[in-house]
C-alpha positions as CSV (number, residue, x, y, z in Angstrom):
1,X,22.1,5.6,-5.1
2,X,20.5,2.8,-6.9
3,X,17.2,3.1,-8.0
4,X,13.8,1.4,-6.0
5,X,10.0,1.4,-6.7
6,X,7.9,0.7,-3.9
7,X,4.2,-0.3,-5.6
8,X,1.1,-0.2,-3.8
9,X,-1.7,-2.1,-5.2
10,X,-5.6,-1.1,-4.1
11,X,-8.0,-4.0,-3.3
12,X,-10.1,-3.2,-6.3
13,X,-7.5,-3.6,-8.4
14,X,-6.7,-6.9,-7.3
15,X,-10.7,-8.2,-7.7
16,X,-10.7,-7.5,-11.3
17,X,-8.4,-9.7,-12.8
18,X,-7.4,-8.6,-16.4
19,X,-6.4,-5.5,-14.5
20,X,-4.7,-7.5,-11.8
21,X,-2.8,-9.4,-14.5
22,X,-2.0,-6.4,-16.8
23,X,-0.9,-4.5,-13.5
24,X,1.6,-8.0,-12.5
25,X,2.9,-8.1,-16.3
26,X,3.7,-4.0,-15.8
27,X,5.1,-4.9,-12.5
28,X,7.6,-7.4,-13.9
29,X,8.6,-5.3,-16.2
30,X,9.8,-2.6,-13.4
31,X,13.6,-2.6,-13.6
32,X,15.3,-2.8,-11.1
33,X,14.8,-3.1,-7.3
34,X,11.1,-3.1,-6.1
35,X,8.8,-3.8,-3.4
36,X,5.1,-4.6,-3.7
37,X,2.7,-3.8,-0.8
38,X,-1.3,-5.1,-1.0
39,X,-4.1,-4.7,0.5
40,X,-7.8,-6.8,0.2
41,X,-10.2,-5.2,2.5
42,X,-13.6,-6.5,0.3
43,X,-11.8,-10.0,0.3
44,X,-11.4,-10.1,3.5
45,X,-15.5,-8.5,4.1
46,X,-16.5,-11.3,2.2
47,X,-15.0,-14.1,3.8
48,X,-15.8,-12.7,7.6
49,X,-19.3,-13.1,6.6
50,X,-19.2,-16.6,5.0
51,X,-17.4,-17.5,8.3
52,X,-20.1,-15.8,10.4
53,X,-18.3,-12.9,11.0
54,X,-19.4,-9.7,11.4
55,X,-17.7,-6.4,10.0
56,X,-17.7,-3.4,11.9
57,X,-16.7,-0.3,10.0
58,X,-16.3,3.3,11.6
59,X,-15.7,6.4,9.2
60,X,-14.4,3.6,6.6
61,X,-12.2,2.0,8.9
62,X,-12.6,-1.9,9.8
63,X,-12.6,-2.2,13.6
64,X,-10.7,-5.3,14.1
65,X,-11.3,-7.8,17.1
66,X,-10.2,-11.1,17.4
67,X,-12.1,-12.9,14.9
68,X,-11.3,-10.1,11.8
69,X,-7.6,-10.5,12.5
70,X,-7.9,-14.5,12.1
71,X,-9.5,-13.5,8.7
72,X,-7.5,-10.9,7.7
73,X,-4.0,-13.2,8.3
74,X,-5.8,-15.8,6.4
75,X,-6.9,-13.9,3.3
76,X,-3.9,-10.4,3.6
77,X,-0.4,-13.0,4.6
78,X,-2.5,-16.4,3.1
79,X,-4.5,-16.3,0.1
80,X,-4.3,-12.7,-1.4
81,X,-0.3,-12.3,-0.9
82,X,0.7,-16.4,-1.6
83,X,-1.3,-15.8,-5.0
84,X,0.4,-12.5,-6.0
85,X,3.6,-14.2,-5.2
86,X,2.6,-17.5,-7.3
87,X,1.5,-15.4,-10.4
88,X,5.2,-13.5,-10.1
89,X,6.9,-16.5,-10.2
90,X,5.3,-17.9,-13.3
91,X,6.4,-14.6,-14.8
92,X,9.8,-15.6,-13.7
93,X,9.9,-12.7,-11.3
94,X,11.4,-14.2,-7.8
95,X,9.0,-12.4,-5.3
96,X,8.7,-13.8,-1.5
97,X,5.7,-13.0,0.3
98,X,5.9,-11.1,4.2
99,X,3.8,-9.7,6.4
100,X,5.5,-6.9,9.4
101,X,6.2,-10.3,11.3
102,X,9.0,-12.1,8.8
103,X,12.4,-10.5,10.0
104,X,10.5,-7.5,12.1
105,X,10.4,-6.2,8.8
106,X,7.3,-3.9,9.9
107,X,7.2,-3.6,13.8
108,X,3.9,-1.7,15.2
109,X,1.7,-0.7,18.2
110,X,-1.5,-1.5,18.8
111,X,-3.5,1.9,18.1
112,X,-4.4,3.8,21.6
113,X,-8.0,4.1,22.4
114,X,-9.3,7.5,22.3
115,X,-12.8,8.0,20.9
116,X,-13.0,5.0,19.3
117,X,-11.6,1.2,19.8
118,X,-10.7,-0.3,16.5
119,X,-9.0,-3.1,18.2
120,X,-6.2,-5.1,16.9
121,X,-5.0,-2.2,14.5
122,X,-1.5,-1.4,14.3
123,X,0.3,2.5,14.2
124,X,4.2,1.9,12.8
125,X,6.8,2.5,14.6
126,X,9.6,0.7,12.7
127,X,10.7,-0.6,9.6
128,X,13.8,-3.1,9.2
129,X,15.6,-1.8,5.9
130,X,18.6,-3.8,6.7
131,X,16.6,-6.9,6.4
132,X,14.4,-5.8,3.4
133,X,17.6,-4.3,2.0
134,X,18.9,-8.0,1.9
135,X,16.6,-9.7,0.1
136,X,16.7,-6.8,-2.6
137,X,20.6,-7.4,-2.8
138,X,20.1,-11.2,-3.4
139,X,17.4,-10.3,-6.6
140,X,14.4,-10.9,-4.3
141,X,11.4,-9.0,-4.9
142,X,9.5,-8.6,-1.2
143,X,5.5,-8.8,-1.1
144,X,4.2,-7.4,1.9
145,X,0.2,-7.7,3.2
146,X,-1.6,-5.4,4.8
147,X,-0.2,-6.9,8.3
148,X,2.8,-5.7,11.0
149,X,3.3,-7.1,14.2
150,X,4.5,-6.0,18.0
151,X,7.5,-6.7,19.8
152,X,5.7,-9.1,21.7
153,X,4.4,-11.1,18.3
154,X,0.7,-9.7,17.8
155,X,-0.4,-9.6,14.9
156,X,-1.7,-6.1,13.8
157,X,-4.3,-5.0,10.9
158,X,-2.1,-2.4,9.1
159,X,-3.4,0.4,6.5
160,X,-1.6,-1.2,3.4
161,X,-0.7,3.0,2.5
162,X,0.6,3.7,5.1
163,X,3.1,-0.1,4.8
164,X,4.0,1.6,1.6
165,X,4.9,5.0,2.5
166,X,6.4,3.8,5.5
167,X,8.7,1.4,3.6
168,X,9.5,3.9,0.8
169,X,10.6,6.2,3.8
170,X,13.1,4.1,5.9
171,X,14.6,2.9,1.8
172,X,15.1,6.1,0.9
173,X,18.6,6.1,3.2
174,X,19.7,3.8,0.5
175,X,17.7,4.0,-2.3
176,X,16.6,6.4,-5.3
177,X,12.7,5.7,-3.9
178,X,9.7,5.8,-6.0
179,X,6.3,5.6,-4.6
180,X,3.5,4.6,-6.5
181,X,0.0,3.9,-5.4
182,X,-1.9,2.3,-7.7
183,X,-5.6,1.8,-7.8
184,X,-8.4,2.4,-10.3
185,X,-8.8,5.6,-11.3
186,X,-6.2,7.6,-13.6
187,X,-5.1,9.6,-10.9
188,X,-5.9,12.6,-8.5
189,X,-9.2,13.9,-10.1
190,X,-10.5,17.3,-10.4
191,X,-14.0,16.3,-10.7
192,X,-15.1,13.5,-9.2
193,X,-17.7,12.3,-11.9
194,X,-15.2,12.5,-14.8
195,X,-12.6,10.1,-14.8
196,X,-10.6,12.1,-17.6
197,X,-9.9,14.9,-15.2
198,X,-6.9,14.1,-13.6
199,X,-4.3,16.7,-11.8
200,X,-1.2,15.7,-13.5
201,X,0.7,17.6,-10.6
202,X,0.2,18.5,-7.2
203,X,2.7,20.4,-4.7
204,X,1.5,21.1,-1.3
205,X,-0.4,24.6,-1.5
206,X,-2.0,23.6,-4.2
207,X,-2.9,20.6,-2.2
208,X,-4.2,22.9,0.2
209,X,-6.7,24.6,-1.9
210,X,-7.7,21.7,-3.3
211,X,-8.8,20.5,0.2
212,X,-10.5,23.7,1.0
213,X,-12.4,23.8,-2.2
214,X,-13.4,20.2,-1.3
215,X,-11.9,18.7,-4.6
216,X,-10.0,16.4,-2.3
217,X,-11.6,14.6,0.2
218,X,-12.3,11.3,1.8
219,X,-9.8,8.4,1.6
220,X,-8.0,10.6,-0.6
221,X,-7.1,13.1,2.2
222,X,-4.8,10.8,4.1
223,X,-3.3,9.5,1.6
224,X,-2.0,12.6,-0.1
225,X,-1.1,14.0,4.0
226,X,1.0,10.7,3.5
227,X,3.0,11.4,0.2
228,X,3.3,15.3,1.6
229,X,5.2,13.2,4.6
230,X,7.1,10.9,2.5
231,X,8.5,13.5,-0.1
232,X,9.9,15.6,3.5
233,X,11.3,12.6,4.6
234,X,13.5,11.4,1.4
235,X,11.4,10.0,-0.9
236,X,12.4,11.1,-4.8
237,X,9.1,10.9,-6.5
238,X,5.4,9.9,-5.5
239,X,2.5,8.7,-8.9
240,X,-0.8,8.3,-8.0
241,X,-3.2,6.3,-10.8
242,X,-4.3,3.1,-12.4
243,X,-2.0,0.1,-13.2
244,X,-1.2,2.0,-16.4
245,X,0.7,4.5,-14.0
246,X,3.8,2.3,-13.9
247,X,4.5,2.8,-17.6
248,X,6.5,5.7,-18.9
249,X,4.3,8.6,-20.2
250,X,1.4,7.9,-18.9
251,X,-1.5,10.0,-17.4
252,X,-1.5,10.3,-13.7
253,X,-0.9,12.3,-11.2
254,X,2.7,13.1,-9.9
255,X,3.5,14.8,-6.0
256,X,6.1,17.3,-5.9
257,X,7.5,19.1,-3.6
């Protein structure tokens, strides 16, 4: 099978632009078929309040009514992603930007109410690889936001990981898939306050004690219960670290199985 790299870039990567840029230039230089999924949450926080806006948050998570998915279209599908596309091109890179809505590329539901409402936020329940496969076969590179959509053409605020994983997933019938998320620490860290101490491996028991010794915890928790997911379900290899983490021998931190 041929080879593909699925890249997800964090939103704090993305604010600090000599990273941003090193992270496009490593991007570029990515051979062969990949897919590049964003984020922009503090963006999109910003902009809410400039508009009047208010931003609800619940155990990290943005509880999105009406107004937040206006803003999160604009700045996720509009500013953030049209940009990202607009700097590839000048690198002669020939990206198209998407959201879940282009070709049903990411069809969701809007997430069931149990103990909390977060509104307008969307659980995956499919992802076209036919169409995605396409536009890989004609030497596109896809850019997807942070945004999937119902049968019925909502819109739906989307965790930009889960996009990722989900897309590496459904590829991997296909595809040699790499995942990579990429934000701005080195890696999976052992101690929190020192950024040198990354876990250059994880398999899933020792991603088990490390959650009951409390080394992992947080935002980090789902997203590893993600890779765990995505390595069971066909993906080759997952790398967790900065934007250096796309280069060959690197420090970061790989999840095997």
């Amino acid at each position: 099978m041929k080879p593909l790299k699925v890249v997800k870039i964090g939103g704090k990567l993305i604010e600090d632009s000599a990273k941003f840029d090193e992270f496009l230039e490593d991007f570029k230089n990515l051979e062969g078929h990949k897919i590049l999924v964003h984020g922009g949450g503090n963006m999109a926080t910003q902009i809410s309040e400039k508009l009047g806006y208010e931003t609800k948050m619940v155990d990290g998570r943005r509880i999105t009514d009406e107004d937040t998915v206006k803003v999160i279209t604009m700045v996720y599908g509009g500013l953030i992603n049209k940009n990202i596309v607009a700097k590839l091109q000048s690198m002669e890179t020939n990206a198209i930007g998407l959201c879940g809505a282009d070709g049903q590329s990411i069809l969701s539901v809007k997430r069931p109410v149990k103990n909390i409402d977060y509104g307008f936020v969307g659980d995956i329940e499919k992802v076209n690889a036919d169409f995605i496969g396409a536009l890989l076969n004609d030497g596109v590179v896809p850019v997807f936001s942070a945004i999937s959509c119902t049968k019925d053409g909502v819109l739906l605020n989307t965790n930009a990981d889960s996009i990722a994983s989900e897309i590496a997933r459904a590829m991997s019938k296909s595809y040699e898939t790499e995942l990579y998320y990429c934000f701005e620490k080195q890696g999976v860290l052992a101690d929190a306050s020192d950024d040198e101490s990354v876990i250059k491996e994880i398999d899933f028991l020792q991603y088990k004690t490390l959650v009951e010794k409390q080394v992992i915890t947080d935002g980090m928790l789902p997203k590893l219960q993600n890779c765990f997911e995505a390595l069971d379900q066909g993906v080759h290899k997952i790398h967790l670290g900065n934007h250096q983490s796309l280069k060959e021998n690197t420090t970061h931190t790989k999840i095997i199985q």
